[in-house]
N, C-alpha and C positions, 0 to 999 in steps of 0.2 A: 524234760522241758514241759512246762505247763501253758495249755492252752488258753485263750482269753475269749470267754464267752459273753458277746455286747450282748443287748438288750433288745428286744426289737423298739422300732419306734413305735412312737406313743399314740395311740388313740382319742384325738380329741373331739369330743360330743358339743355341740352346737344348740342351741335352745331357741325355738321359733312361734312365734303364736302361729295359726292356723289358718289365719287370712290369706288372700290369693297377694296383697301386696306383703304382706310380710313373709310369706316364701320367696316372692321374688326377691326380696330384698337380700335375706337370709342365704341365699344360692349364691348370689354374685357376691357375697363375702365370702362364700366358702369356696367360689372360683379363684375369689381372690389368693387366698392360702394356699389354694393347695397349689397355682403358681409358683408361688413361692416356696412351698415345702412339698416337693412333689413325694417325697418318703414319706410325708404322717400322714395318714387316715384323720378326715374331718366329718365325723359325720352329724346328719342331720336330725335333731328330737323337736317334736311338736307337743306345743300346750296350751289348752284355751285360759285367757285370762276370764276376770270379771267382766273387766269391758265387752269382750267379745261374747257374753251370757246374757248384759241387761243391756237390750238393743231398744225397748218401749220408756224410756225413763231419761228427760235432758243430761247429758254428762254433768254439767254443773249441779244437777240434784244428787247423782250418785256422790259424790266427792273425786277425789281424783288424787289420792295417795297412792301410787302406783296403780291406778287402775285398769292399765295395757302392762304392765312389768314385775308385779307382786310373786306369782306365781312360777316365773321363769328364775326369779329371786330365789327362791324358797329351793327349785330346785339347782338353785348355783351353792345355796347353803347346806343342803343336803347331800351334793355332791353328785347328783344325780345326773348333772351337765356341764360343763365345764366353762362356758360363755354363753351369752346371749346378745342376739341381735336385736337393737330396738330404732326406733322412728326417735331421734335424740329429742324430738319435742315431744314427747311422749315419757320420759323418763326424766322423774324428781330430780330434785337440784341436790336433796338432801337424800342418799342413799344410805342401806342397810349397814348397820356396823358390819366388817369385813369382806363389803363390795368396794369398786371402784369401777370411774370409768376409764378402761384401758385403750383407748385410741378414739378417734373422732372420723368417720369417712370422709372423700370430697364429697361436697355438698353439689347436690342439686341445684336447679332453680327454686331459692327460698320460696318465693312470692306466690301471694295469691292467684287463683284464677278465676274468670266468669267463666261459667258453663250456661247456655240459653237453650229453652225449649225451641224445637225448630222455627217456629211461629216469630221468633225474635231473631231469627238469622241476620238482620239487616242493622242492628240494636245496638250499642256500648252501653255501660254501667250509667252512664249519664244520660243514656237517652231513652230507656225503659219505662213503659207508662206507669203515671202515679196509680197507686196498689196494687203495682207486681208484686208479687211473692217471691220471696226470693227466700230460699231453703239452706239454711247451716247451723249448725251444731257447737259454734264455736263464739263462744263470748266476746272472746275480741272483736271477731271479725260484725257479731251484730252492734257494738258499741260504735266501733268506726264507722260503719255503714248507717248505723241511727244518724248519726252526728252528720254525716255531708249528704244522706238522702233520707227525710224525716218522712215523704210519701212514701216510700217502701212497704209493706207488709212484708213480716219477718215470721218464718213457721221454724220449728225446729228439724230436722231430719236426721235420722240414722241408719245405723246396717251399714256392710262395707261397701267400698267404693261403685262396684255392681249393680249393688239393690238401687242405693241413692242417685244414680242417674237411671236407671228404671222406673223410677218415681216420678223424674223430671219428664220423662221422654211418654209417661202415659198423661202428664198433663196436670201431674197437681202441685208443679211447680213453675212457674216463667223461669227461674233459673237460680244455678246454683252456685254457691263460693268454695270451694275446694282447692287442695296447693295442687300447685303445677306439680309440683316433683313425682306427687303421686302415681299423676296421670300419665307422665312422662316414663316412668316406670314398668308403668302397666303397657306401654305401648298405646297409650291414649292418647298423645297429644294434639290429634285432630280435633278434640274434644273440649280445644283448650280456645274460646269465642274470645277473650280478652284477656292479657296479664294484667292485672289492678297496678298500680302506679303506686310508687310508695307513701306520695303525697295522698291517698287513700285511705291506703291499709296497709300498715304495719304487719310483716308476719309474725309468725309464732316464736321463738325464742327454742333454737336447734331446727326449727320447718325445712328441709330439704336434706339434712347428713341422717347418718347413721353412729348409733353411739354403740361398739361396744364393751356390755360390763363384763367380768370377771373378779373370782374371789385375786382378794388384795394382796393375799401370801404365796401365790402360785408364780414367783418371779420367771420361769420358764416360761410360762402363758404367755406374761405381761411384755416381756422381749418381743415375741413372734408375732403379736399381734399389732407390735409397733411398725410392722411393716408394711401396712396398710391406712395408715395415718397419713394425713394432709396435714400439712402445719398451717397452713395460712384458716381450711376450716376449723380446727382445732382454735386457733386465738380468738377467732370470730367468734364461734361460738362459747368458749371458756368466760369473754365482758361477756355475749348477752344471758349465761347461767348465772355470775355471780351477779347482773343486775337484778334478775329472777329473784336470786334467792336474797337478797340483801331486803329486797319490798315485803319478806313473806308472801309472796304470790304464787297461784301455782296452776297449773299447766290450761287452769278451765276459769283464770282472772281475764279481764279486759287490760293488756299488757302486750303491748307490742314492739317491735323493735328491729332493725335495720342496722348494718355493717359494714361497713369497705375497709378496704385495705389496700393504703397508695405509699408504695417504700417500704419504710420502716414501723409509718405511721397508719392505726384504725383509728375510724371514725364510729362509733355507738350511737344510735341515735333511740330514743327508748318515749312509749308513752303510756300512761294511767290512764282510762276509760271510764263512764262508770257505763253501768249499761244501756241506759237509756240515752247516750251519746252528747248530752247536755251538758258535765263536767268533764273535763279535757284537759290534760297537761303532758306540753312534749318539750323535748329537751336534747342537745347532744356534746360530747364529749370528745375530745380528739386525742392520740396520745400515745405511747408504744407501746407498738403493737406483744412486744413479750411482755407486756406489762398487762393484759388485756383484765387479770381478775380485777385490779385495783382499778380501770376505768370503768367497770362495771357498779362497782361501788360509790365509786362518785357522782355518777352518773343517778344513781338510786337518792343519793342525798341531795342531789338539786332538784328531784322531783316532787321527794318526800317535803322539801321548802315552797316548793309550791303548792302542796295541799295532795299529794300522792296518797299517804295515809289516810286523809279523810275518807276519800274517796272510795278507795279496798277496804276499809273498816266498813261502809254502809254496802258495800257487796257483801262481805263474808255475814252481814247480819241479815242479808236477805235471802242465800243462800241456804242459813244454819236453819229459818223460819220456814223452807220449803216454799218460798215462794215462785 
């Protein structure tokens, strides 16, 4: 009689940039799993991207083709790691030939947040003296912010979550725009002076989930890892990607955009920026919800009729000129 010698289980490696929110993040996915599979070994690989190397230079100057996920890539291609965990607004619309994205987390609190120097404890976004400084990194968020507070003074800020309110808190900012989800994360949410109203600020396009990638042929991975998907963040965010990617826009354009989901039916709601806050166009889409890529598209062409293209064409040329 012959014996039948299994296999042991499988070792699956995990890919993480090095930031204190991206271990967080990265951890409680792999709490996640290993709930779920409490036999496989998950474990944890760390790797600095670009972004996390060029901290003195606007993101919109660096470009933003994977600029948080290129490397965790490379090492999904090399086979070096078997998944990676990303900030889903952080990772292109348009991925590597034989990546995908294999599940979508429950989403956080998308929305933006005020953060104020102590000095403004008493303050909302609306009632901040003309030429606060107000500190972000994020094109969108200074397009919308141009556009409904033209007295602002806008500085750029970088370095992770940490530095950038150590910055604020020594005083060379009045305050800052950062997502909630972040901070909520980190166990920050004390830190969180106002949520922005969506009639504001549109957030990021994936701002609060977690996306993550793995190689496309590894249908074992692709199973396991569906265990930890939200379907309702998953459709959400699936319109506001293909809206993304339908404009050519990309993670560091003036493009924002907002989502529900009541029944059957999401509502898309999506807007073009330029950056000076002075051209403006928004628009929304309603429609089912498993339909979510195809509202995202349409969504893109009622905006693109409204002058959406002009407007990202004289960014990507202001962009490309280093300005």
């Amino acid at each position: 009689m012959t014996s039948v010698v299994s296999s042991p289980p499988r070792t699956i490696r995990i890919g993480s940039r090095k930031s204190q929110l991206a271990l967080v993040q990265t951890y409680w996915v792999q709490e996640q799993l290993k709930n779920c599979y409490p036999d496989i070994t998950f474990e944890v690989h760390t790797m600095s991207t670009q972004g996390d190397k060029i901290l003195d230079v606007a993101l919109a100057k660096i470009g933003d083709k994977g600029l948080f996920t290129k490397e965790l890539e490379l090492g999904m291609i090399n086979q070096e790691i078997d998944f990676a965990v990303h900030s889903l607004k952080d990772l292109p619309t348009n991925l590597p030939e034989g990546l995908t994205l294999a599940a979508i987390t429950e989403r956080e609190n998308p929305a933006d947040a005020l953060v104020v120097h102590e000095k403004h404890k008493d303050k909302q976004i609306d009632t901040l003296p003309e030429g606060a400084v107000i500190g972000t990194s994020s094109l969108r968020r200074l397009a919308q912010l141009r556009h409904h507070f033209p007295h602002f003074t806008f500085k750029d800020v970088r370095g992770n979550l940490i530095t950038r309110l150590a910055k604020l808190d020594a005083g060379e900012y009045d305050a800052l725009i950062l997502a909630a989800a972040g901070l909520e994360r980190l166990g920050m949410s004390d830190r969180v002076h106002q949520i922005l109203p969506k009639e504001i600020s549109l957030h990021a396009v994936g701002q609060g989930a977690l996306g993550i990638e793995c190689r496309a042929d590894d249908s074992e991975l692709l199973s396991l890892l569906k265990a930890i998907e939200h379907p309702q963040t998953r459709d959400r965010c699936l319109a506001e990607r293909s809206f993304l990617r339908s404009l050519e826009g990309g993670c560091q354009v003036p493009i924002g955009v907002n989502t529900e989901i009541s029944g059957e039916n999401l509502t898309l709601t999506g807007i073009v920026a330029s950056i000076d806050g002075q051209k403006f166009v928004k628009d929304a889409v309603t429609g089912q919800a498993n339909n979510a890529e195809a509202l995202g598209i349409e969504l893109a062409e009622q905006l693109r009729q409204q002058g959406a293209q002009e407007i990202l064409s004289e960014i990507f040329a202001v962009i490309q000129r280093g300005s």
